[in-house]
C-alpha positions in Angstrom: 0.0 0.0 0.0 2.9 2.7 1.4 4.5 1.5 -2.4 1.3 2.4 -4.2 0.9 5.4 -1.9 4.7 7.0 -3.1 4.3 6.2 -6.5 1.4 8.3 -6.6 3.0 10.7 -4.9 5.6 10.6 -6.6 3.8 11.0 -10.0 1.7 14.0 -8.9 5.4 15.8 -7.9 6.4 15.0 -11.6 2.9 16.3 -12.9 3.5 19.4 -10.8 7.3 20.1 -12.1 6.1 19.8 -15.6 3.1 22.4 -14.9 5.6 24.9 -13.4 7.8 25.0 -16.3 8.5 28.7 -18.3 7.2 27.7 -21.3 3.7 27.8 -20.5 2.3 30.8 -19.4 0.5 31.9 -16.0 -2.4 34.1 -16.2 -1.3 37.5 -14.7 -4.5 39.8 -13.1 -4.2 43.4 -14.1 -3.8 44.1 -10.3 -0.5 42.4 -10.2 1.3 42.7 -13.9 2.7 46.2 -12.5 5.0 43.7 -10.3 6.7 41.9 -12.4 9.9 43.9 -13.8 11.4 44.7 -17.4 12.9 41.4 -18.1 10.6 38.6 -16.3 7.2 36.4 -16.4 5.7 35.1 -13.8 6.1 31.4 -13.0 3.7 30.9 -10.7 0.9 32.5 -8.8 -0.9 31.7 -5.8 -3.1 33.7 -3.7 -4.7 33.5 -0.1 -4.4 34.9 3.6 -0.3 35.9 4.7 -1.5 38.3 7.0 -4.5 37.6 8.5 -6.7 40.2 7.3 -10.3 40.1 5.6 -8.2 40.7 2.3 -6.9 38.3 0.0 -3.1 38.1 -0.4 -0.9 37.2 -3.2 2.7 35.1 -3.9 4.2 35.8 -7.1 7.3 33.9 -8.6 9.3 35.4 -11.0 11.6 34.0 -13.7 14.0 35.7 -16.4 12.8 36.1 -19.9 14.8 33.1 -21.9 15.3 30.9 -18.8 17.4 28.3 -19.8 19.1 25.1 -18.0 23.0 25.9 -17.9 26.0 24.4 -16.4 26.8 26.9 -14.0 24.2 26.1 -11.3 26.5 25.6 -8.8 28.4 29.4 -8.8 25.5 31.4 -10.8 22.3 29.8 -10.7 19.8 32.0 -12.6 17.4 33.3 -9.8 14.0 33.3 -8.9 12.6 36.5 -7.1 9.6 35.8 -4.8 7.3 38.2 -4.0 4.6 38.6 -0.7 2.0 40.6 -2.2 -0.9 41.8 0.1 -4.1 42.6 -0.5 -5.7 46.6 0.1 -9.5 47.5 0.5 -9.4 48.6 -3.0 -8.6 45.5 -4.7 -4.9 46.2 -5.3 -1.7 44.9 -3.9 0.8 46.0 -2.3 4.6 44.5 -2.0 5.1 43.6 1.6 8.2 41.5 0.8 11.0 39.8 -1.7 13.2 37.1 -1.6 15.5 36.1 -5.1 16.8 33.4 -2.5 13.5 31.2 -1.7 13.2 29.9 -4.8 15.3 27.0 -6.5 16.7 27.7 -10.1 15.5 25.5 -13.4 18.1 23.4 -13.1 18.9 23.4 -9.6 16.6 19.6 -9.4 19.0 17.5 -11.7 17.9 15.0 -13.8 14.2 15.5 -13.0 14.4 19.2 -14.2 12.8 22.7 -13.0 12.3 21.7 -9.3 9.7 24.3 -8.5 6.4 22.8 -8.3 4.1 24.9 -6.5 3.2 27.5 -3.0 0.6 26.8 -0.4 -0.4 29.5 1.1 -3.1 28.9 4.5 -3.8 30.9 7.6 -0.7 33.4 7.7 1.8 30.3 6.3 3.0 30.0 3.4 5.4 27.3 2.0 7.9 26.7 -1.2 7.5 23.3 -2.9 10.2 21.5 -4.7 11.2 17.7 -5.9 14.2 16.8 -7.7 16.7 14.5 -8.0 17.7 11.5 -10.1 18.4 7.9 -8.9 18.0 9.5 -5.3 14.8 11.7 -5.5 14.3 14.3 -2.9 11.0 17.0 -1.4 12.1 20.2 0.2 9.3 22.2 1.4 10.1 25.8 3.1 7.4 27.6 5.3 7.1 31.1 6.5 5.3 31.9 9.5 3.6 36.1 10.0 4.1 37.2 12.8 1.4 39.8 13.7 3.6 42.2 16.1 6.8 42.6 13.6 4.3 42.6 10.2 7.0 40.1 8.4 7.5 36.5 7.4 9.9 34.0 9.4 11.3 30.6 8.3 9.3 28.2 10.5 10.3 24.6 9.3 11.9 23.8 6.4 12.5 20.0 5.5 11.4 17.3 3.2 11.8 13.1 2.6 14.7 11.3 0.3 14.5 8.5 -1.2 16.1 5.9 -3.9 14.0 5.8 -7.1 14.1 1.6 -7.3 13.3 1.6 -2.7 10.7 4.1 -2.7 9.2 2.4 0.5 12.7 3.5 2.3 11.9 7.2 3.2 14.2 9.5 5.1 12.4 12.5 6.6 14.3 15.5 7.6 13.1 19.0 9.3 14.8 21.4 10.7 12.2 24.0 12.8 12.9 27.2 14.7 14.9 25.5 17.1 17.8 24.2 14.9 17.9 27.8 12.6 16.7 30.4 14.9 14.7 33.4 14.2 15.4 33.9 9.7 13.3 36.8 8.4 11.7 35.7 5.1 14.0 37.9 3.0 17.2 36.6 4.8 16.5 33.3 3.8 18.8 31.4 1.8 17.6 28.2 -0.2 21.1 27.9 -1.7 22.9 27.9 2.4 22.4 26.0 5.3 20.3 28.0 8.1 
């Protein structure tokens, strides 16, 4: 059953990576088009509540016109800006925050390609989805708390399961939560360093 269970899951993750790939074009609301700078599309789009106000919120991701895999991931990987976009009264947004750093690049997922494969956003959280790998697959999610009092976005928990494509039963889980990393502010964070 766990078998069945993994290879489903593990079929939806490749589903998702193919969805979130340049090429196909994300539906940009008028309200948010004014974001997205001289040079970039957005990759994804996701909206609900980071703040926990009666408006609805926003995360856009970014890419660079002409994204391309490259060999250089390692020293220059091509980045990915993030942006926390909240909601106003009159139905526009506002940028409340930016990351280039929360977001892996196209090729940073080896032989599975663009690793990116979606944001869940729920009740002041929201998290950064990825699955890559080759022989030895691998999940990292990344989640941001709010916090109410400081009006910003902290790394609460960021971890995910590894595994070997031909044992996908044999699943190592990793997280690492406030307690290992301490107090990150959301722009701060660094996908490509350890916290």
């Amino acid at each position: 059953m766990r078998k069945l269970y993994l290879l489903s899951l593990l079929l939806s993750f490749t589903s998702l990576a193919v969805l979130a790939q340049p090429e196909m074009p994300v539906n940009v609301p008028a309200a948010l088009k004014g974001f997205i700078p001289k040079g970039y599309n957005a990759l994804n789009i996701t909206k609900g509540d980071l703040n926990r106000d009666a408006y609805p919120d926003a995360i856009m991701i970014l890419y660079k016109d002409g994204e391309k895999q490259s060999s250089d991931v390692i020293d220059h990987p091509e980045k990915r800006p993030l942006l926390v976009l909240l909601g106003k009264p009159d139905k526009t947004y506002a940028l409340a925050a930016r990351s280039n750093n929360a977001v892996y690049c196209i090729d940073c997922g080896g032989q599975m390609g663009d690793p990116f494969t979606s944001v869940t956003i729920k009740n002041g959280y929201f998290s950064v989805e990825h699955y890559g790998g080759s022989a030895w697959r691998w999940t990292r999610i990344i989640t941001f708390k709010y916090a109410p009092a400081e009006k910003k976005w902290f790394l609460f928990k960021d971890g995910g399961d590894s595994f070997h494509a031909t044992d996908p039963e044999k699943v190592k889980t990793e997280v690492k939560t406030v307690k290992n990393f301490g107090k990150v502010p959301f722009e701060k964070f660094d996908i490509y360093k350890e916290q």
